[in-house]
N, C-alpha and C positions, 0 to 999 in steps of 0.2 A: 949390735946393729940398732935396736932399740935406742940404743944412749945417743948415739952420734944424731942419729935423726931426729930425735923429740928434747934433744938438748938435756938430758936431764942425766945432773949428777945421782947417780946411787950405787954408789960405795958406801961399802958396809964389810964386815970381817967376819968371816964365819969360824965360827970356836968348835972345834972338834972334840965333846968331853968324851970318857971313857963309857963305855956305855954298861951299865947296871942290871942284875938279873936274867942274865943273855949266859946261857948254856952250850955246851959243843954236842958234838955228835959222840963224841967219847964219854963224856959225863952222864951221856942216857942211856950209851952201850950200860957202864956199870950200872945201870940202876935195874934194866935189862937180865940182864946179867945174872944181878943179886937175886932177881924175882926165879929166872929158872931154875937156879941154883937149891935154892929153896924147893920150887916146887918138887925137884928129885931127889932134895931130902925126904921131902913128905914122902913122893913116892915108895921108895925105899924104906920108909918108916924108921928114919934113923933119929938117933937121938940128938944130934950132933946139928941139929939143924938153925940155923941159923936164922935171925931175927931182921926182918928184912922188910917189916911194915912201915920202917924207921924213911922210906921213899917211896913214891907214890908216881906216874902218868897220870897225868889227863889230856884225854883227846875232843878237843871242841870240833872237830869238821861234822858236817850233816850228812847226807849220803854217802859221801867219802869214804867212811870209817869201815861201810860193809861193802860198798863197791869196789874200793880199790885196795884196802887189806889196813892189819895197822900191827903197831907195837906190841909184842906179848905185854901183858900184864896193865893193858892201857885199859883205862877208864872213858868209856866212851860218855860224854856230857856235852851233846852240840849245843855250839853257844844261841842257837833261837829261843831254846827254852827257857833263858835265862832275861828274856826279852818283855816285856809288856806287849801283850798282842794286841792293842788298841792303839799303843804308838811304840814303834821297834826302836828310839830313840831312848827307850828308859830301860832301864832294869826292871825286873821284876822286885816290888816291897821285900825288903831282907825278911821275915817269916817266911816267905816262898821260896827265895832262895837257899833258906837254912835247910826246907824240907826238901829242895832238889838234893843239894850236897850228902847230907844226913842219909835219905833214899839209896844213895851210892856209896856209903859207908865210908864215905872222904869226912876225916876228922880236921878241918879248917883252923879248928881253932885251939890244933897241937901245935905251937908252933918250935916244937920239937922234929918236925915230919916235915919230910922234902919232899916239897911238889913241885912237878915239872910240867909245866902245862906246852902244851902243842898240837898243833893243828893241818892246813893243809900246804899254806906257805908263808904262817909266822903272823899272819894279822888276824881272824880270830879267836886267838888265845887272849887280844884283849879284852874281850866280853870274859873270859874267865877271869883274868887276871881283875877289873874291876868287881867282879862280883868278891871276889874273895876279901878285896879292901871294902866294899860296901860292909861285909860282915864281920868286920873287924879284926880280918888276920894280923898279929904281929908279923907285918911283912921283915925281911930282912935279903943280902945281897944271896944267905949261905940258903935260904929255907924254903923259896920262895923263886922259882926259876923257869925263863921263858925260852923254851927250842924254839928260834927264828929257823933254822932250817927245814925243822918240822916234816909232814909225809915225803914234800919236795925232795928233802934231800935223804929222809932214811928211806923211800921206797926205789930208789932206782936201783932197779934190778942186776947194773956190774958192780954193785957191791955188793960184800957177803957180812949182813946183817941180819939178825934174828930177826922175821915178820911173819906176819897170819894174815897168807893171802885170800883175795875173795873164794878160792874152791874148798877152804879150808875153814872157814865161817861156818860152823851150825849157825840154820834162821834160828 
């Protein structure tokens, strides 16, 4: 409608690329998975236990994460803290950032270790995701991975997916 009435050509081609570091909701079951898996080895105190630090959650949402429940085994890091509180436009200087990551025992700069960052509906996890490139992660497509789906799509309740919902939160 625009075009016809203000006369203005604008054609243009939209290129669809494949999109990069975009995760399923099956790829976080296993990561999921591997963490409880683990933990009932521990439990059980078996020997047989399995090596599972090798993947990592992170969850950026801010109240979110205890309001409305999250991922076993998820690392709760809202992306505000990562912010410059004098302008929320910036990151925080990488030394502050090191000590956020570091504080939460997220090793960044294994880039041997699958981190899956996710949030509340897939946008931000980009505050995560630049912080991790501000500090130098060897990013790559396999090590380094973003749930767009995020709480949106792993908390709805008719599906049967492992969560820790808010009554189930120690404060």
């Amino acid at each position: 409608m625009y075009h016809s009435k203000n006369k203005v050509d604008a054609s243009y081609e939209v290129r669809r690329s494949k999109a990069s570091n975009i995760c399923s909701k099956e790829e976080v079951l296993q990561a999921v998975n591997a963490h409880i898996k683990n933990q009932q080895s521990e439990t059980n105190d078996s020997k047989t236990q399995e090596d599972t630090s090798q993947s990592i959650i992170i969850d950026t949402r801010g109240s979110g994460y205890t309001q409305k429940g999250h991922m076993p085994s998820a690392i709760h890091l809202p992306y505000r803290i990562l912010l410059n509180p004098l302008n929320p436009l910036q990151l925080l200087p990488k030394s502050e950032l090191h000590t956020i990551f570091s504080d939460r025992g997220i090793k960044y700069d294994d880039p041997n270790l699958k981190i899956i960052l996710s949030c509340g509906s897939g946008v931000s996890v980009c505050h995560g995701f630049l912080a991790l490139l501000l500090l130098g992660r060897e990013i790559s497509e396999e090590n380094t991975r973003i749930y767009d789906g995020s709480w949106k799509e792993w908390g709805r309740l008719d599906e049967d997916l492992p969560r820790i919902l808010p009554d189930e939160i120690t404060r």
